[in-house]
DONUDO-73588 format. One record per residue: residue in one letter; y, z, x of N, C-alpha, C in turn. Coordinates in nm, 2 decimals. Example, Ala and Ser with C-alpha at 12.3 -4.5 7.8 and 13.67 -1.06 7.14 Angstrom:
BEGIN
{baba:A n_c2:-0.57 n_c3:0.78 n_c1:1.32 ca_c2:-0.45 ca_c3:0.78 ca_c1:1.23 c_c2:-0.33 c_c3:0.78 c_c1:1.32} .
{baba:S n_c2:-0.22 n_c3:0.71 n_c1:1.28 ca_c2:-0.11 ca_c3:0.71 ca_c1:1.37 c_c2:0.00 c_c3:0.79 c_c1:1.29} .
END
This chain:
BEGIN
{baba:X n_c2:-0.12 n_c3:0.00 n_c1:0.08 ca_c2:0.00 ca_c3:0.00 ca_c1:0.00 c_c2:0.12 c_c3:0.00 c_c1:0.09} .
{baba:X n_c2:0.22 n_c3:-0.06 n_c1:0.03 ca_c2:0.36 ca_c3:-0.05 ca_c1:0.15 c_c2:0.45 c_c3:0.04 c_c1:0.06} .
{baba:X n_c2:0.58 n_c3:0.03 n_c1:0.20 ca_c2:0.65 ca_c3:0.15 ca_c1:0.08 c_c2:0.70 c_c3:0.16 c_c1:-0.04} .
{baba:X n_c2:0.70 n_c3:0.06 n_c1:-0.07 ca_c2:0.76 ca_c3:-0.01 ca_c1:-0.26 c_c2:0.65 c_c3:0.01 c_c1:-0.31} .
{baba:X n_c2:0.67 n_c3:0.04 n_c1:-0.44 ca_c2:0.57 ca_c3:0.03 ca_c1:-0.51 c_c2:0.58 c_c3:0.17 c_c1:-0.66} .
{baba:X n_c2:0.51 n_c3:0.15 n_c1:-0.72 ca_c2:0.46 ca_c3:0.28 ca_c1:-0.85 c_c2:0.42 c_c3:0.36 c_c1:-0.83} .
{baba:X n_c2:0.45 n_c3:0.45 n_c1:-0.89 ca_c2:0.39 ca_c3:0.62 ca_c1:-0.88 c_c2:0.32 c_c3:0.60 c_c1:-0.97} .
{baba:X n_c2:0.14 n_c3:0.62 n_c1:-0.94 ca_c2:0.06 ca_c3:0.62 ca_c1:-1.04 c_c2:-0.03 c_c3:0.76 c_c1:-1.03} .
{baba:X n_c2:0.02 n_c3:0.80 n_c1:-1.16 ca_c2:0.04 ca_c3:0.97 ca_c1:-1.17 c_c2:-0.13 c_c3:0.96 c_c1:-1.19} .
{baba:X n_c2:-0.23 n_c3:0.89 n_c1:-1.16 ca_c2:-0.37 ca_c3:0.90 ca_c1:-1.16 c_c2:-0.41 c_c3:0.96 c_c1:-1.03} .
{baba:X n_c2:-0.30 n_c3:0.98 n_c1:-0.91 ca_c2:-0.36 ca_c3:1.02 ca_c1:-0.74 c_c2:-0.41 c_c3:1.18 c_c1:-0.79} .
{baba:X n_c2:-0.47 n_c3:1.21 n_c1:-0.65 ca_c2:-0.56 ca_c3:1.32 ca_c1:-0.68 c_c2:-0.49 c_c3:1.45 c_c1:-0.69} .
{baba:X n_c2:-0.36 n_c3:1.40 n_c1:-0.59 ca_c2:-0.33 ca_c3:1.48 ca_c1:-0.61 c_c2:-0.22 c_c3:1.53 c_c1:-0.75} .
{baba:X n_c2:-0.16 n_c3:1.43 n_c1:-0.81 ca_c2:-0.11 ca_c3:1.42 ca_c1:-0.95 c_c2:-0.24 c_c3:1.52 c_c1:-1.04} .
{baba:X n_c2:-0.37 n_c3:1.49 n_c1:-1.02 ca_c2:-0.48 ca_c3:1.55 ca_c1:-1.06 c_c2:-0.44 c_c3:1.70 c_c1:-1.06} .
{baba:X n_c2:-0.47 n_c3:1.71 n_c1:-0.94 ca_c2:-0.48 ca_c3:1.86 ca_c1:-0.94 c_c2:-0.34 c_c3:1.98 c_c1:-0.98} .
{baba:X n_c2:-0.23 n_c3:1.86 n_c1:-0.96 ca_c2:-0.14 ca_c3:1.98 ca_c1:-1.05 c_c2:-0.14 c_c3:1.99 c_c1:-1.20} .
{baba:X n_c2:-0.17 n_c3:1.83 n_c1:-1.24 ca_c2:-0.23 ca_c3:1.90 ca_c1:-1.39 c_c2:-0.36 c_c3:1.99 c_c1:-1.42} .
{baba:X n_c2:-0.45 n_c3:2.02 n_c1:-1.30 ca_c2:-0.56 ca_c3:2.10 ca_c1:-1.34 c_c2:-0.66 c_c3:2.04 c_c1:-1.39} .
{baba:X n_c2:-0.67 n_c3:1.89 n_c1:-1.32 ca_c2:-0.80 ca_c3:1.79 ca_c1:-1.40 c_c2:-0.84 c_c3:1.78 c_c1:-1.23} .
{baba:X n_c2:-0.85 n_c3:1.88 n_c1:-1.17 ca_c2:-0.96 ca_c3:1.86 ca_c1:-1.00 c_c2:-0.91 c_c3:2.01 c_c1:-0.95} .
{baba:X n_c2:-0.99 n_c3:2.07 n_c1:-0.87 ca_c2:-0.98 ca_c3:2.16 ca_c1:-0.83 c_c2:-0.96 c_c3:2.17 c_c1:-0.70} .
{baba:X n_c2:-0.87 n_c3:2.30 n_c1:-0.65 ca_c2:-0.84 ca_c3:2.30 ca_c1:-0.51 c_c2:-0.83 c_c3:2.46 c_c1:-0.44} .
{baba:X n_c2:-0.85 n_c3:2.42 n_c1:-0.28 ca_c2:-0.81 ca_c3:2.57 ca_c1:-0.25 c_c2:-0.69 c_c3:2.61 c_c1:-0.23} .
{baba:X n_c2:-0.59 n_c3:2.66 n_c1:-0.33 ca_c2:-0.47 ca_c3:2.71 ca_c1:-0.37 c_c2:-0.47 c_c3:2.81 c_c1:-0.29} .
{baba:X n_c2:-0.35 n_c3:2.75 n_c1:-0.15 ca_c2:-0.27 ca_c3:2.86 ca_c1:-0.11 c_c2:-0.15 c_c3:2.90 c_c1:-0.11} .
{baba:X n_c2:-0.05 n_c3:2.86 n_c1:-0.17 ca_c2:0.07 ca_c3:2.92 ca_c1:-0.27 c_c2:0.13 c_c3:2.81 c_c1:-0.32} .
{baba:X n_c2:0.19 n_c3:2.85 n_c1:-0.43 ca_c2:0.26 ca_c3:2.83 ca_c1:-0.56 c_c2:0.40 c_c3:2.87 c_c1:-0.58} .
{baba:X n_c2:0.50 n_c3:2.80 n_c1:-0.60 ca_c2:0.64 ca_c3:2.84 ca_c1:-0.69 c_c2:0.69 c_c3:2.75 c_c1:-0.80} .
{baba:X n_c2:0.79 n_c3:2.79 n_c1:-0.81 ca_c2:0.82 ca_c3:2.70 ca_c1:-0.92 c_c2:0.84 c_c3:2.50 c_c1:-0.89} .
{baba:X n_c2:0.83 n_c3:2.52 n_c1:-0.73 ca_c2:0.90 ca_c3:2.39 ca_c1:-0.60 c_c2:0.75 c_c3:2.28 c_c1:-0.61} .
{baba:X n_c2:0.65 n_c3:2.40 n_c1:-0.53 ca_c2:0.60 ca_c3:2.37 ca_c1:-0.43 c_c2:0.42 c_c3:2.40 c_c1:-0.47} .
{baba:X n_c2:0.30 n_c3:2.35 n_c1:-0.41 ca_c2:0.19 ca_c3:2.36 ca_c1:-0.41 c_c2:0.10 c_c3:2.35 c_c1:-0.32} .
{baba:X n_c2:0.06 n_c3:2.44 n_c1:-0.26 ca_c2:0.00 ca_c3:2.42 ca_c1:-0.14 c_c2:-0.13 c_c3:2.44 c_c1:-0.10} .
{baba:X n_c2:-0.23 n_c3:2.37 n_c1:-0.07 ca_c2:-0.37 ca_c3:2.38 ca_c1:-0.10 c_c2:-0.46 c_c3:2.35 c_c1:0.05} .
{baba:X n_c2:-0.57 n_c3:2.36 n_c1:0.04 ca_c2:-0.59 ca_c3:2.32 ca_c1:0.18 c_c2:-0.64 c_c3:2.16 c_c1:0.17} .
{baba:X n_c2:-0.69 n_c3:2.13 n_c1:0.27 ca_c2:-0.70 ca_c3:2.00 ca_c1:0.29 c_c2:-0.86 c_c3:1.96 c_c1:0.27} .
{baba:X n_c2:-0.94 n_c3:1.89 n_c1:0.17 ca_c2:-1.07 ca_c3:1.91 ca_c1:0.19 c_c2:-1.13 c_c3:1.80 c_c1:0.28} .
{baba:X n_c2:-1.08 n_c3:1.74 n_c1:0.32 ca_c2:-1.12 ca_c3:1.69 ca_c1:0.46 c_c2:-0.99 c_c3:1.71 c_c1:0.60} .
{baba:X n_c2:-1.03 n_c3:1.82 n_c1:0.64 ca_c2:-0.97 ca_c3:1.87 ca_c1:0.75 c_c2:-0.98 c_c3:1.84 c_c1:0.86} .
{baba:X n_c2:-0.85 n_c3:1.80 n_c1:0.97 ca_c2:-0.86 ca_c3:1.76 ca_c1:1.08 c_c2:-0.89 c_c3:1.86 c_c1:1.17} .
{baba:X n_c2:-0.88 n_c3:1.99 n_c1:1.16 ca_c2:-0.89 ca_c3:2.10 ca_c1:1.15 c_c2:-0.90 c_c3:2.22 c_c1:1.13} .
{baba:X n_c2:-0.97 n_c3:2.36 n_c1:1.16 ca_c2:-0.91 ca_c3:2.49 ca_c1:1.06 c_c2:-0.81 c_c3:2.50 c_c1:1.01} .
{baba:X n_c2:-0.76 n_c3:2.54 n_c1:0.93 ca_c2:-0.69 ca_c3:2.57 ca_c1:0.86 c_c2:-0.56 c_c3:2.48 c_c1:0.82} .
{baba:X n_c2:-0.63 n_c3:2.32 n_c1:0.81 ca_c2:-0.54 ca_c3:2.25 ca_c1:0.78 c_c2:-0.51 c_c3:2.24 c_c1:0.63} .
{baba:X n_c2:-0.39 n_c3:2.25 n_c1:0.58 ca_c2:-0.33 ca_c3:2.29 ca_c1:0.44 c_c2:-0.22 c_c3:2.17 c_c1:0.45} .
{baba:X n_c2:-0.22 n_c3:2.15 n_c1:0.31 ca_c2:-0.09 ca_c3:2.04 ca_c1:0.23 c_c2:-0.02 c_c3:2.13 c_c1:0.16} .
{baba:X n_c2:0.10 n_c3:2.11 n_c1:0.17 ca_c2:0.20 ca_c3:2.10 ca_c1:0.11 c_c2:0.27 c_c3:2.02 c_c1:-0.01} .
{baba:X n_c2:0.29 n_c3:2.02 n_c1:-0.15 ca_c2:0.34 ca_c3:1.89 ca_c1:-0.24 c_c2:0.43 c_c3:1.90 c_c1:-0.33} .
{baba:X n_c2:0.51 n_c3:1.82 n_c1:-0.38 ca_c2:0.62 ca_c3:1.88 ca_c1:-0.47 c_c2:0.58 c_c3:1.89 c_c1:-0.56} .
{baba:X n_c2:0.60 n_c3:2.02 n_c1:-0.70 ca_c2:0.54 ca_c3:2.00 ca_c1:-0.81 c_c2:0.58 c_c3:1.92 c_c1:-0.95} .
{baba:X n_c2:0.72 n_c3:1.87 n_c1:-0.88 ca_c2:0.81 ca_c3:1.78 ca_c1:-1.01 c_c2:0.86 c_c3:1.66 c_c1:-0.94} .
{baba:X n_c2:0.79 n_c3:1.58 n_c1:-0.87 ca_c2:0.79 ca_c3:1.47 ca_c1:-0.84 c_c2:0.76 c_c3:1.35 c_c1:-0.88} .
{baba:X n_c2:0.80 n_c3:1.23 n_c1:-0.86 ca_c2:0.69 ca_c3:1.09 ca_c1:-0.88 c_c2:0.71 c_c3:1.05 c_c1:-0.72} .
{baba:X n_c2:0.79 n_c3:1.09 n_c1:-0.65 ca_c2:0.80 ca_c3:1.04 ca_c1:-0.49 c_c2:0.67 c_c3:0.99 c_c1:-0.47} .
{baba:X n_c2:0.65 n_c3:0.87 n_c1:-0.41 ca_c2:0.53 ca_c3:0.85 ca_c1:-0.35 c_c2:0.51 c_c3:0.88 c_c1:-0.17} .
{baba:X n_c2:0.65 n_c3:0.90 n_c1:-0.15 ca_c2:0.66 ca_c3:0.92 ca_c1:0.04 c_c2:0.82 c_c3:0.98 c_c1:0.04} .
{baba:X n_c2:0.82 n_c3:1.02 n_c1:0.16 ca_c2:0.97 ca_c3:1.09 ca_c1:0.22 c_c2:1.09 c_c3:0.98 c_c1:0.14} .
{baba:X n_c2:1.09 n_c3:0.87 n_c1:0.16 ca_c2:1.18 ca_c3:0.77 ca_c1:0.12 c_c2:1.23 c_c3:0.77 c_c1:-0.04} .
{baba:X n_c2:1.15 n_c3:0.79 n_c1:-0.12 ca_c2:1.17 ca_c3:0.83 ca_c1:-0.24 c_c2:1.23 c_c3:0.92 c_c1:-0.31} .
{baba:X n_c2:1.21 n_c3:1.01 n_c1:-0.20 ca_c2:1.24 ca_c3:1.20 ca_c1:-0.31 c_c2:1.38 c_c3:1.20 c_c1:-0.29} .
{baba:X n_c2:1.43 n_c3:1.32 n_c1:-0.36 ca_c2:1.58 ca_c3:1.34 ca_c1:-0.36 c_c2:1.60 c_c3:1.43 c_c1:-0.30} .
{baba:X n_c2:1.72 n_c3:1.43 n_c1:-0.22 ca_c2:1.79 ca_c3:1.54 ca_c1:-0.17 c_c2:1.74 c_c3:1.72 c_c1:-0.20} .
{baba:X n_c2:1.77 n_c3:1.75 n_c1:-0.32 ca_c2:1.74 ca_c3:1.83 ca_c1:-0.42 c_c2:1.58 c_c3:1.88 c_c1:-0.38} .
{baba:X n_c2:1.50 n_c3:1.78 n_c1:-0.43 ca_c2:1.33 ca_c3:1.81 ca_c1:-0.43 c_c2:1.28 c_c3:1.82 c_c1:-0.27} .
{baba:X n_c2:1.39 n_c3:1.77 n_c1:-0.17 ca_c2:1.35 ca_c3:1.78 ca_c1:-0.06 c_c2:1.40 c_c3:1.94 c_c1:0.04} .
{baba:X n_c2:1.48 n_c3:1.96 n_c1:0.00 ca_c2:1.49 ca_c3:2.08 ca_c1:0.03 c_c2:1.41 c_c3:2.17 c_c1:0.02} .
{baba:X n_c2:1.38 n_c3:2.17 n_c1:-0.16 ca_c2:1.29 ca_c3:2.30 ca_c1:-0.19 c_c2:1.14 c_c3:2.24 c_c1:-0.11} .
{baba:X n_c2:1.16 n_c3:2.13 n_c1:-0.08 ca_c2:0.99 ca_c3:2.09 ca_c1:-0.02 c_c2:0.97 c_c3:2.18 c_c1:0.09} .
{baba:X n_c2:1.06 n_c3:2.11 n_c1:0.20 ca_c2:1.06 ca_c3:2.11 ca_c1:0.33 c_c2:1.05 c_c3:2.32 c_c1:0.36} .
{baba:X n_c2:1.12 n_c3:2.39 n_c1:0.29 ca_c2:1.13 ca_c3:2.54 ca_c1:0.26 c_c2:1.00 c_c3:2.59 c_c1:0.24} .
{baba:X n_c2:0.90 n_c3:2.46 n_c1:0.16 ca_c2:0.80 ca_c3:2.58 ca_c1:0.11 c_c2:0.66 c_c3:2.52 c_c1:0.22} .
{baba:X n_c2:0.74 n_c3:2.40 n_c1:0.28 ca_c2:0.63 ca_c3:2.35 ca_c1:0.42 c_c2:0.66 c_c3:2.52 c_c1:0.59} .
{baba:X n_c2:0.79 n_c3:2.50 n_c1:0.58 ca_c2:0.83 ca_c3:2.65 ca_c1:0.67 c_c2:0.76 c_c3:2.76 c_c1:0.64} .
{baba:X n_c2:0.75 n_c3:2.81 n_c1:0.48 ca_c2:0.69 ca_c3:2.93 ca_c1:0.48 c_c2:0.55 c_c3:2.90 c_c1:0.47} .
{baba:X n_c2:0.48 n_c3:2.84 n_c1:0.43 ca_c2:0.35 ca_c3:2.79 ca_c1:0.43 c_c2:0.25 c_c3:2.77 c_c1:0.62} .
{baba:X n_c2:0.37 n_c3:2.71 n_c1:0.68 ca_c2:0.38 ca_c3:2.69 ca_c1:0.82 c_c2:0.37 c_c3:2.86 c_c1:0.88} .
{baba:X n_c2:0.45 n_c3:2.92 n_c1:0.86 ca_c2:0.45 ca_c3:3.05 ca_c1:0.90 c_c2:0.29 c_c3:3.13 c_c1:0.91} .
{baba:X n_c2:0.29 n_c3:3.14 n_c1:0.75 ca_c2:0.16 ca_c3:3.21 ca_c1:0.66 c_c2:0.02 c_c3:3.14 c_c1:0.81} .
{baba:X n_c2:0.02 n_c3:3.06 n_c1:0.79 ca_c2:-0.04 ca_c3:2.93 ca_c1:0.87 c_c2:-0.10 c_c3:3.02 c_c1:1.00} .
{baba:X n_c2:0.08 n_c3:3.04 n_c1:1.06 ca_c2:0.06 ca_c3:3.06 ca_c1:1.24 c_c2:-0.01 c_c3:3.24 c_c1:1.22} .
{baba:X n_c2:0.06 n_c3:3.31 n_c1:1.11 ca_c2:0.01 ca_c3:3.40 ca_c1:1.10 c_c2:-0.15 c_c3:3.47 c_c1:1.06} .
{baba:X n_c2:-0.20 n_c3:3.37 n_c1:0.98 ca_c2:-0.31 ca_c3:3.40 ca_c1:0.95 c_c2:-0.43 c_c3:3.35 c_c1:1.06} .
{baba:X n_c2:-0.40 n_c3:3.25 n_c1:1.15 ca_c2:-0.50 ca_c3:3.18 ca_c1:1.23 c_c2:-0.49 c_c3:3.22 c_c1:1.37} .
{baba:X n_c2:-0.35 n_c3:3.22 n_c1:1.41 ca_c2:-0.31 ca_c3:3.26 ca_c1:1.58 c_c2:-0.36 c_c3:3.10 c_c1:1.64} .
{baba:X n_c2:-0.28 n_c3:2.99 n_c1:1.56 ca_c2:-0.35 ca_c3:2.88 ca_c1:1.69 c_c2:-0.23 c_c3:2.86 c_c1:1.77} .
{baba:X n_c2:-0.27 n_c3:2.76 n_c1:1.89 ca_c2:-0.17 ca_c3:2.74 ca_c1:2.04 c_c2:-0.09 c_c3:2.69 c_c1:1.99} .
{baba:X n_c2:-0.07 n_c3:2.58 n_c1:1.86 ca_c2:0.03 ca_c3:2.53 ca_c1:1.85 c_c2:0.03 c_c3:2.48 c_c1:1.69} .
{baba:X n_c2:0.10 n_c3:2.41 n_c1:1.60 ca_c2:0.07 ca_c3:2.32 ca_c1:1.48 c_c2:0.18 c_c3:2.23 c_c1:1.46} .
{baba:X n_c2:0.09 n_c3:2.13 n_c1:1.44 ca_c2:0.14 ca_c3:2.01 ca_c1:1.37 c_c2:0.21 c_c3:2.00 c_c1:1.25} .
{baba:X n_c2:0.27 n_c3:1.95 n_c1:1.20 ca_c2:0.35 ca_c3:1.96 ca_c1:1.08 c_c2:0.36 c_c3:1.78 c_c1:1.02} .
{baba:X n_c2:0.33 n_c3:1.70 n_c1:1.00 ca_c2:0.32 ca_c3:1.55 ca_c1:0.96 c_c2:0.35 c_c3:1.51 c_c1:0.80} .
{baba:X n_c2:0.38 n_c3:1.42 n_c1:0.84 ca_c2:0.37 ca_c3:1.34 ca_c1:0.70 c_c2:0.39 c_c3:1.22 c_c1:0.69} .
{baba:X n_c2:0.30 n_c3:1.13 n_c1:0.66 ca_c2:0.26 ca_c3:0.98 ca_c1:0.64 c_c2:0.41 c_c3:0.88 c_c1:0.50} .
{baba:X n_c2:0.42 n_c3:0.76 n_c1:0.53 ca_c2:0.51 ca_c3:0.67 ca_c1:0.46 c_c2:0.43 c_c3:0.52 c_c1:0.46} .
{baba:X n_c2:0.33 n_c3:0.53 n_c1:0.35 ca_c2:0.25 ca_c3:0.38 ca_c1:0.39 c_c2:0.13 c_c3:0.41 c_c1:0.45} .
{baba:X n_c2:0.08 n_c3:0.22 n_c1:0.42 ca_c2:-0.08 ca_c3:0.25 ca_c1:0.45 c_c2:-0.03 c_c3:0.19 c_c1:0.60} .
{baba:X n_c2:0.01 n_c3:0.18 n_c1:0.66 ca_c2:0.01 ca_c3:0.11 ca_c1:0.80 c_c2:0.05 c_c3:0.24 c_c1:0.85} .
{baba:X n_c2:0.11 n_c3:0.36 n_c1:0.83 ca_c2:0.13 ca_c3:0.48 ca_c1:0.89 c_c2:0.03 c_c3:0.58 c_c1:0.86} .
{baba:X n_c2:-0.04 n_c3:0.55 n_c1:0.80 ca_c2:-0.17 ca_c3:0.63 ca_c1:0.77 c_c2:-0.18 c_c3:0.69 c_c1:0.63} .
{baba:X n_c2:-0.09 n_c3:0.66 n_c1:0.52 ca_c2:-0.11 ca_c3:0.73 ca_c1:0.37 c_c2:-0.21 c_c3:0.67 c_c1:0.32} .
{baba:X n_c2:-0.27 n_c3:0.77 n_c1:0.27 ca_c2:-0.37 ca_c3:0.74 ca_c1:0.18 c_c2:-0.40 c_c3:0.78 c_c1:0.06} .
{baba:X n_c2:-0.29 n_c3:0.90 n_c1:0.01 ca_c2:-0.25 ca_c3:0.95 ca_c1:-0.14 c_c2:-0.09 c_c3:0.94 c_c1:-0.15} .
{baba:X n_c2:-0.05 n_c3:0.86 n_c1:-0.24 ca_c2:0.07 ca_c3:0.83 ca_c1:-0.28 c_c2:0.18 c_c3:0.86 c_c1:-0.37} .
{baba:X n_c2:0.16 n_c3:1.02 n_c1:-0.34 ca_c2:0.22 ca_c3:1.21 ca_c1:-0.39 c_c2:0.22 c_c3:1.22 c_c1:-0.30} .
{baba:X n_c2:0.39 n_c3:1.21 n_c1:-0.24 ca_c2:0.47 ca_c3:1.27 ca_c1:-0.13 c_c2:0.37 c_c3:1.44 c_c1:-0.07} .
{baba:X n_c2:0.33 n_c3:1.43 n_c1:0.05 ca_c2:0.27 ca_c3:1.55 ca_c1:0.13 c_c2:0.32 c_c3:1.57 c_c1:0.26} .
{baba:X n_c2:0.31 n_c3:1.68 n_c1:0.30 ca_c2:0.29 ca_c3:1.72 ca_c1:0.44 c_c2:0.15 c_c3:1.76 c_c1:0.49} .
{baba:X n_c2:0.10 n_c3:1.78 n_c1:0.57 ca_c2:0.02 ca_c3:1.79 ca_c1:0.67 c_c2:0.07 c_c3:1.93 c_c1:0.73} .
{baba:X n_c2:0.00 n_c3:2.07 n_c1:0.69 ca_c2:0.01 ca_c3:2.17 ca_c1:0.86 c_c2:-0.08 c_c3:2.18 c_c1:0.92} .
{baba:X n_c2:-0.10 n_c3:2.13 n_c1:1.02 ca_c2:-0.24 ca_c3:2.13 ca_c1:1.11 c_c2:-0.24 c_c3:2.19 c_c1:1.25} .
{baba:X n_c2:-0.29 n_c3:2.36 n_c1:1.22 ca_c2:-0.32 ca_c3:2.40 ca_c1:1.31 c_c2:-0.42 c_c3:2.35 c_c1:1.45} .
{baba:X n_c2:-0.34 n_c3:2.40 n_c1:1.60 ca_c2:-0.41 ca_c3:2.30 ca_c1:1.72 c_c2:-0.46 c_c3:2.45 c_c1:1.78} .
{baba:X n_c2:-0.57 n_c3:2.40 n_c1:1.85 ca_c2:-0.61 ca_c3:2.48 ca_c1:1.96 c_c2:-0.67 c_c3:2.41 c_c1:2.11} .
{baba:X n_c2:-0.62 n_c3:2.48 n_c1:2.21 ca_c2:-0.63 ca_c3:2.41 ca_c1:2.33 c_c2:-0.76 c_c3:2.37 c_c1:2.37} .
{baba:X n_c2:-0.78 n_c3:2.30 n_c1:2.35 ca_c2:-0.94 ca_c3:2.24 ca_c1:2.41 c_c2:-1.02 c_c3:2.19 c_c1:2.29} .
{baba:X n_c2:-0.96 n_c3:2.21 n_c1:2.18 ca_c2:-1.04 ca_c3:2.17 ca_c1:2.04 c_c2:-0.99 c_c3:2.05 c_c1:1.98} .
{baba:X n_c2:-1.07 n_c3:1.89 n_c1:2.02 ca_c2:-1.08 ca_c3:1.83 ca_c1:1.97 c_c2:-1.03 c_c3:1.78 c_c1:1.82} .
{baba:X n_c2:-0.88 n_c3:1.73 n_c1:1.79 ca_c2:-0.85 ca_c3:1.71 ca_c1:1.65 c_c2:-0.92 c_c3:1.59 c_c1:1.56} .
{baba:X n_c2:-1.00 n_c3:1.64 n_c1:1.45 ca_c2:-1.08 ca_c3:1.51 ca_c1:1.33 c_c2:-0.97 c_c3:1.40 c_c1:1.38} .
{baba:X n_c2:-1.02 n_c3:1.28 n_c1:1.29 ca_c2:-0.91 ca_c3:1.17 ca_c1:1.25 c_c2:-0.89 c_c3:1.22 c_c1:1.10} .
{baba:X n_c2:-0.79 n_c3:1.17 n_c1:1.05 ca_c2:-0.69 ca_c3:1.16 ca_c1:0.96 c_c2:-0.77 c_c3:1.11 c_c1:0.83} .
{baba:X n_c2:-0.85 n_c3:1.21 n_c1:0.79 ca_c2:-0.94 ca_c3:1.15 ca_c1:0.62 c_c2:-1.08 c_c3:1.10 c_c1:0.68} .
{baba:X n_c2:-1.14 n_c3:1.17 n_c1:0.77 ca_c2:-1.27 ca_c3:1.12 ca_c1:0.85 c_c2:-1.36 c_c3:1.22 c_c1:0.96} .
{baba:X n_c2:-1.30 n_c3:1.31 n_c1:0.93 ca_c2:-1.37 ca_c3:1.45 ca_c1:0.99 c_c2:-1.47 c_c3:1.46 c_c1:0.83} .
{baba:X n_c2:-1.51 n_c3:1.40 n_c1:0.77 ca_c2:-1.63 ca_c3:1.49 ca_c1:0.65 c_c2:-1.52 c_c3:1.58 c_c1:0.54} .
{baba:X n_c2:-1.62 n_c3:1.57 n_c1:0.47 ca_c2:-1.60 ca_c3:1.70 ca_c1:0.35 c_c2:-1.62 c_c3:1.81 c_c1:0.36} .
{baba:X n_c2:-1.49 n_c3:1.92 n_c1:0.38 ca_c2:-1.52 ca_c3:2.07 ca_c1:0.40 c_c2:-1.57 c_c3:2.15 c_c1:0.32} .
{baba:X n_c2:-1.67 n_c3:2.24 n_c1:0.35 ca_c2:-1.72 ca_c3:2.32 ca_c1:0.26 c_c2:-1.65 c_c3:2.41 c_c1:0.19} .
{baba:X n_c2:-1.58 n_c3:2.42 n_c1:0.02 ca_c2:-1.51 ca_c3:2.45 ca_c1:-0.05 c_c2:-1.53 c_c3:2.61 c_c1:-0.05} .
{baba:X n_c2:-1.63 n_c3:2.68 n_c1:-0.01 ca_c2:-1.63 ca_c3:2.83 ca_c1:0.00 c_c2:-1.55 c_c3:2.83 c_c1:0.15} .
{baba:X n_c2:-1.58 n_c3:2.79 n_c1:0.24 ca_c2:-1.48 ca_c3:2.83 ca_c1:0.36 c_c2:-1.34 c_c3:2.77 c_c1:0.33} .
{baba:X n_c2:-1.31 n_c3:2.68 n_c1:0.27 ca_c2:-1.17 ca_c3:2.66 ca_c1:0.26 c_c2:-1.12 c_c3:2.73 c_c1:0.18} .
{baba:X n_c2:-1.19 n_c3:2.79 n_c1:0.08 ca_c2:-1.12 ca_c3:2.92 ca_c1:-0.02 c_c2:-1.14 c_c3:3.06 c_c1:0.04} .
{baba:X n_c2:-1.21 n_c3:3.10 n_c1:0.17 ca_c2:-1.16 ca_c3:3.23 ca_c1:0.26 c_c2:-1.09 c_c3:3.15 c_c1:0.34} .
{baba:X n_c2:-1.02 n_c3:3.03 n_c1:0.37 ca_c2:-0.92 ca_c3:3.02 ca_c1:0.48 c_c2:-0.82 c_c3:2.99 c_c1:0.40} .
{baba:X n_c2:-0.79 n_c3:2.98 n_c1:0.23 ca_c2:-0.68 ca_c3:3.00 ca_c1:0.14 c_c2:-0.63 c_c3:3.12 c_c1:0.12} .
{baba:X n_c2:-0.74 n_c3:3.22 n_c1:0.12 ca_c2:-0.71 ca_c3:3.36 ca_c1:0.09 c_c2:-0.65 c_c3:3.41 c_c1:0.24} .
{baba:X n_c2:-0.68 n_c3:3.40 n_c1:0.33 ca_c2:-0.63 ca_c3:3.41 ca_c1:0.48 c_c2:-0.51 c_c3:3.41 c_c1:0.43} .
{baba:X n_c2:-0.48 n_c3:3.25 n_c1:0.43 ca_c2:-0.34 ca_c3:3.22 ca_c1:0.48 c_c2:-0.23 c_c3:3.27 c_c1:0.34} .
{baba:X n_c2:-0.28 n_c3:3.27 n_c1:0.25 ca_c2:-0.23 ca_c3:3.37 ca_c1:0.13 c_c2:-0.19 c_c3:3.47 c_c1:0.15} .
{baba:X n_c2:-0.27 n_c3:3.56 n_c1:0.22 ca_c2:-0.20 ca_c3:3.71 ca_c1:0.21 c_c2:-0.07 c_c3:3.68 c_c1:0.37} .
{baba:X n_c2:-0.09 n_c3:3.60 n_c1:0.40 ca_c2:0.01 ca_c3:3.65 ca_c1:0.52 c_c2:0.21 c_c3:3.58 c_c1:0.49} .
{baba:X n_c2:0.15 n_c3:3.50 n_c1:0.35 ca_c2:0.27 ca_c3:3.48 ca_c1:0.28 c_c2:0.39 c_c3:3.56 c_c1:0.29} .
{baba:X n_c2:0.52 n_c3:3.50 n_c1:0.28 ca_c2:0.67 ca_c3:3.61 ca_c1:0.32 c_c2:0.70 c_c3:3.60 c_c1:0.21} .
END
């Protein structure tokens, strides 16, 4: 897909804020949705999404929706460094299929790194086991500000 195009509120992740797919929810506001990632590049990699959007990438969203985003990627980021202790984290977000999007509901990417640990590719490390990614939701949940 290139960057033009329709918001087709059928993506998964459009899904899961209406509650027709399930996920490992790790915080909620009135903004923001944050869940983990079920194919992980690694531990404790979590998304970030707007909850009142049609944005399909950065290019789209407003001013407005972008703030409250970017705010609830920071504290999510934090929760993140606090609950895991990695060397470092990534923070991304994809614009197009030539840049790597592959769900077209504006996200972020926090992908905790560790030195010597091998990062997945991007939607190709497998399918995470949904009991460990709901104890690494709960983790990164309680360390919430």
């Amino acid at each position: 897909m290139s960057l033009d195009g329709t918001y087709d509120a059928g993506n998964i992740f459009g899904k899961i804020l209406r509650g027709e797919m399930p996920c490992a929810r790790v915080f909620e506001d009135s903004h923001v949705l944050s869940f983990m990632d079920v194919f992980p590049q690694s531990k404790g990699h979590t998304l970030v999404i707007p909850k009142h959007s049609e944005a399909r990438n950065l290019l789209e969203e407003t001013p407005e929706n972008l703030a409250s985003l970017i705010l609830g990627v920071q504290r999510v980021t934090r929760a993140v460094r606090a609950a895991l202790n990695p060397d470092g984290i990534v923070v991304t977000q994809f614009n197009g299929a030539a840049s790597g999007q592959t769900i077209y509901h504006l996200h972020f990417h926090i992908i905790p790194r560790w030195e010597g640990v091998a990062l997945k590719g991007h939607g190709v490390g497998g399918m995470a086991d949904m009991g460990e990614l709901k104890t690494l939701a709960e983790q990164i949940a309680a360390k919430i500000a």
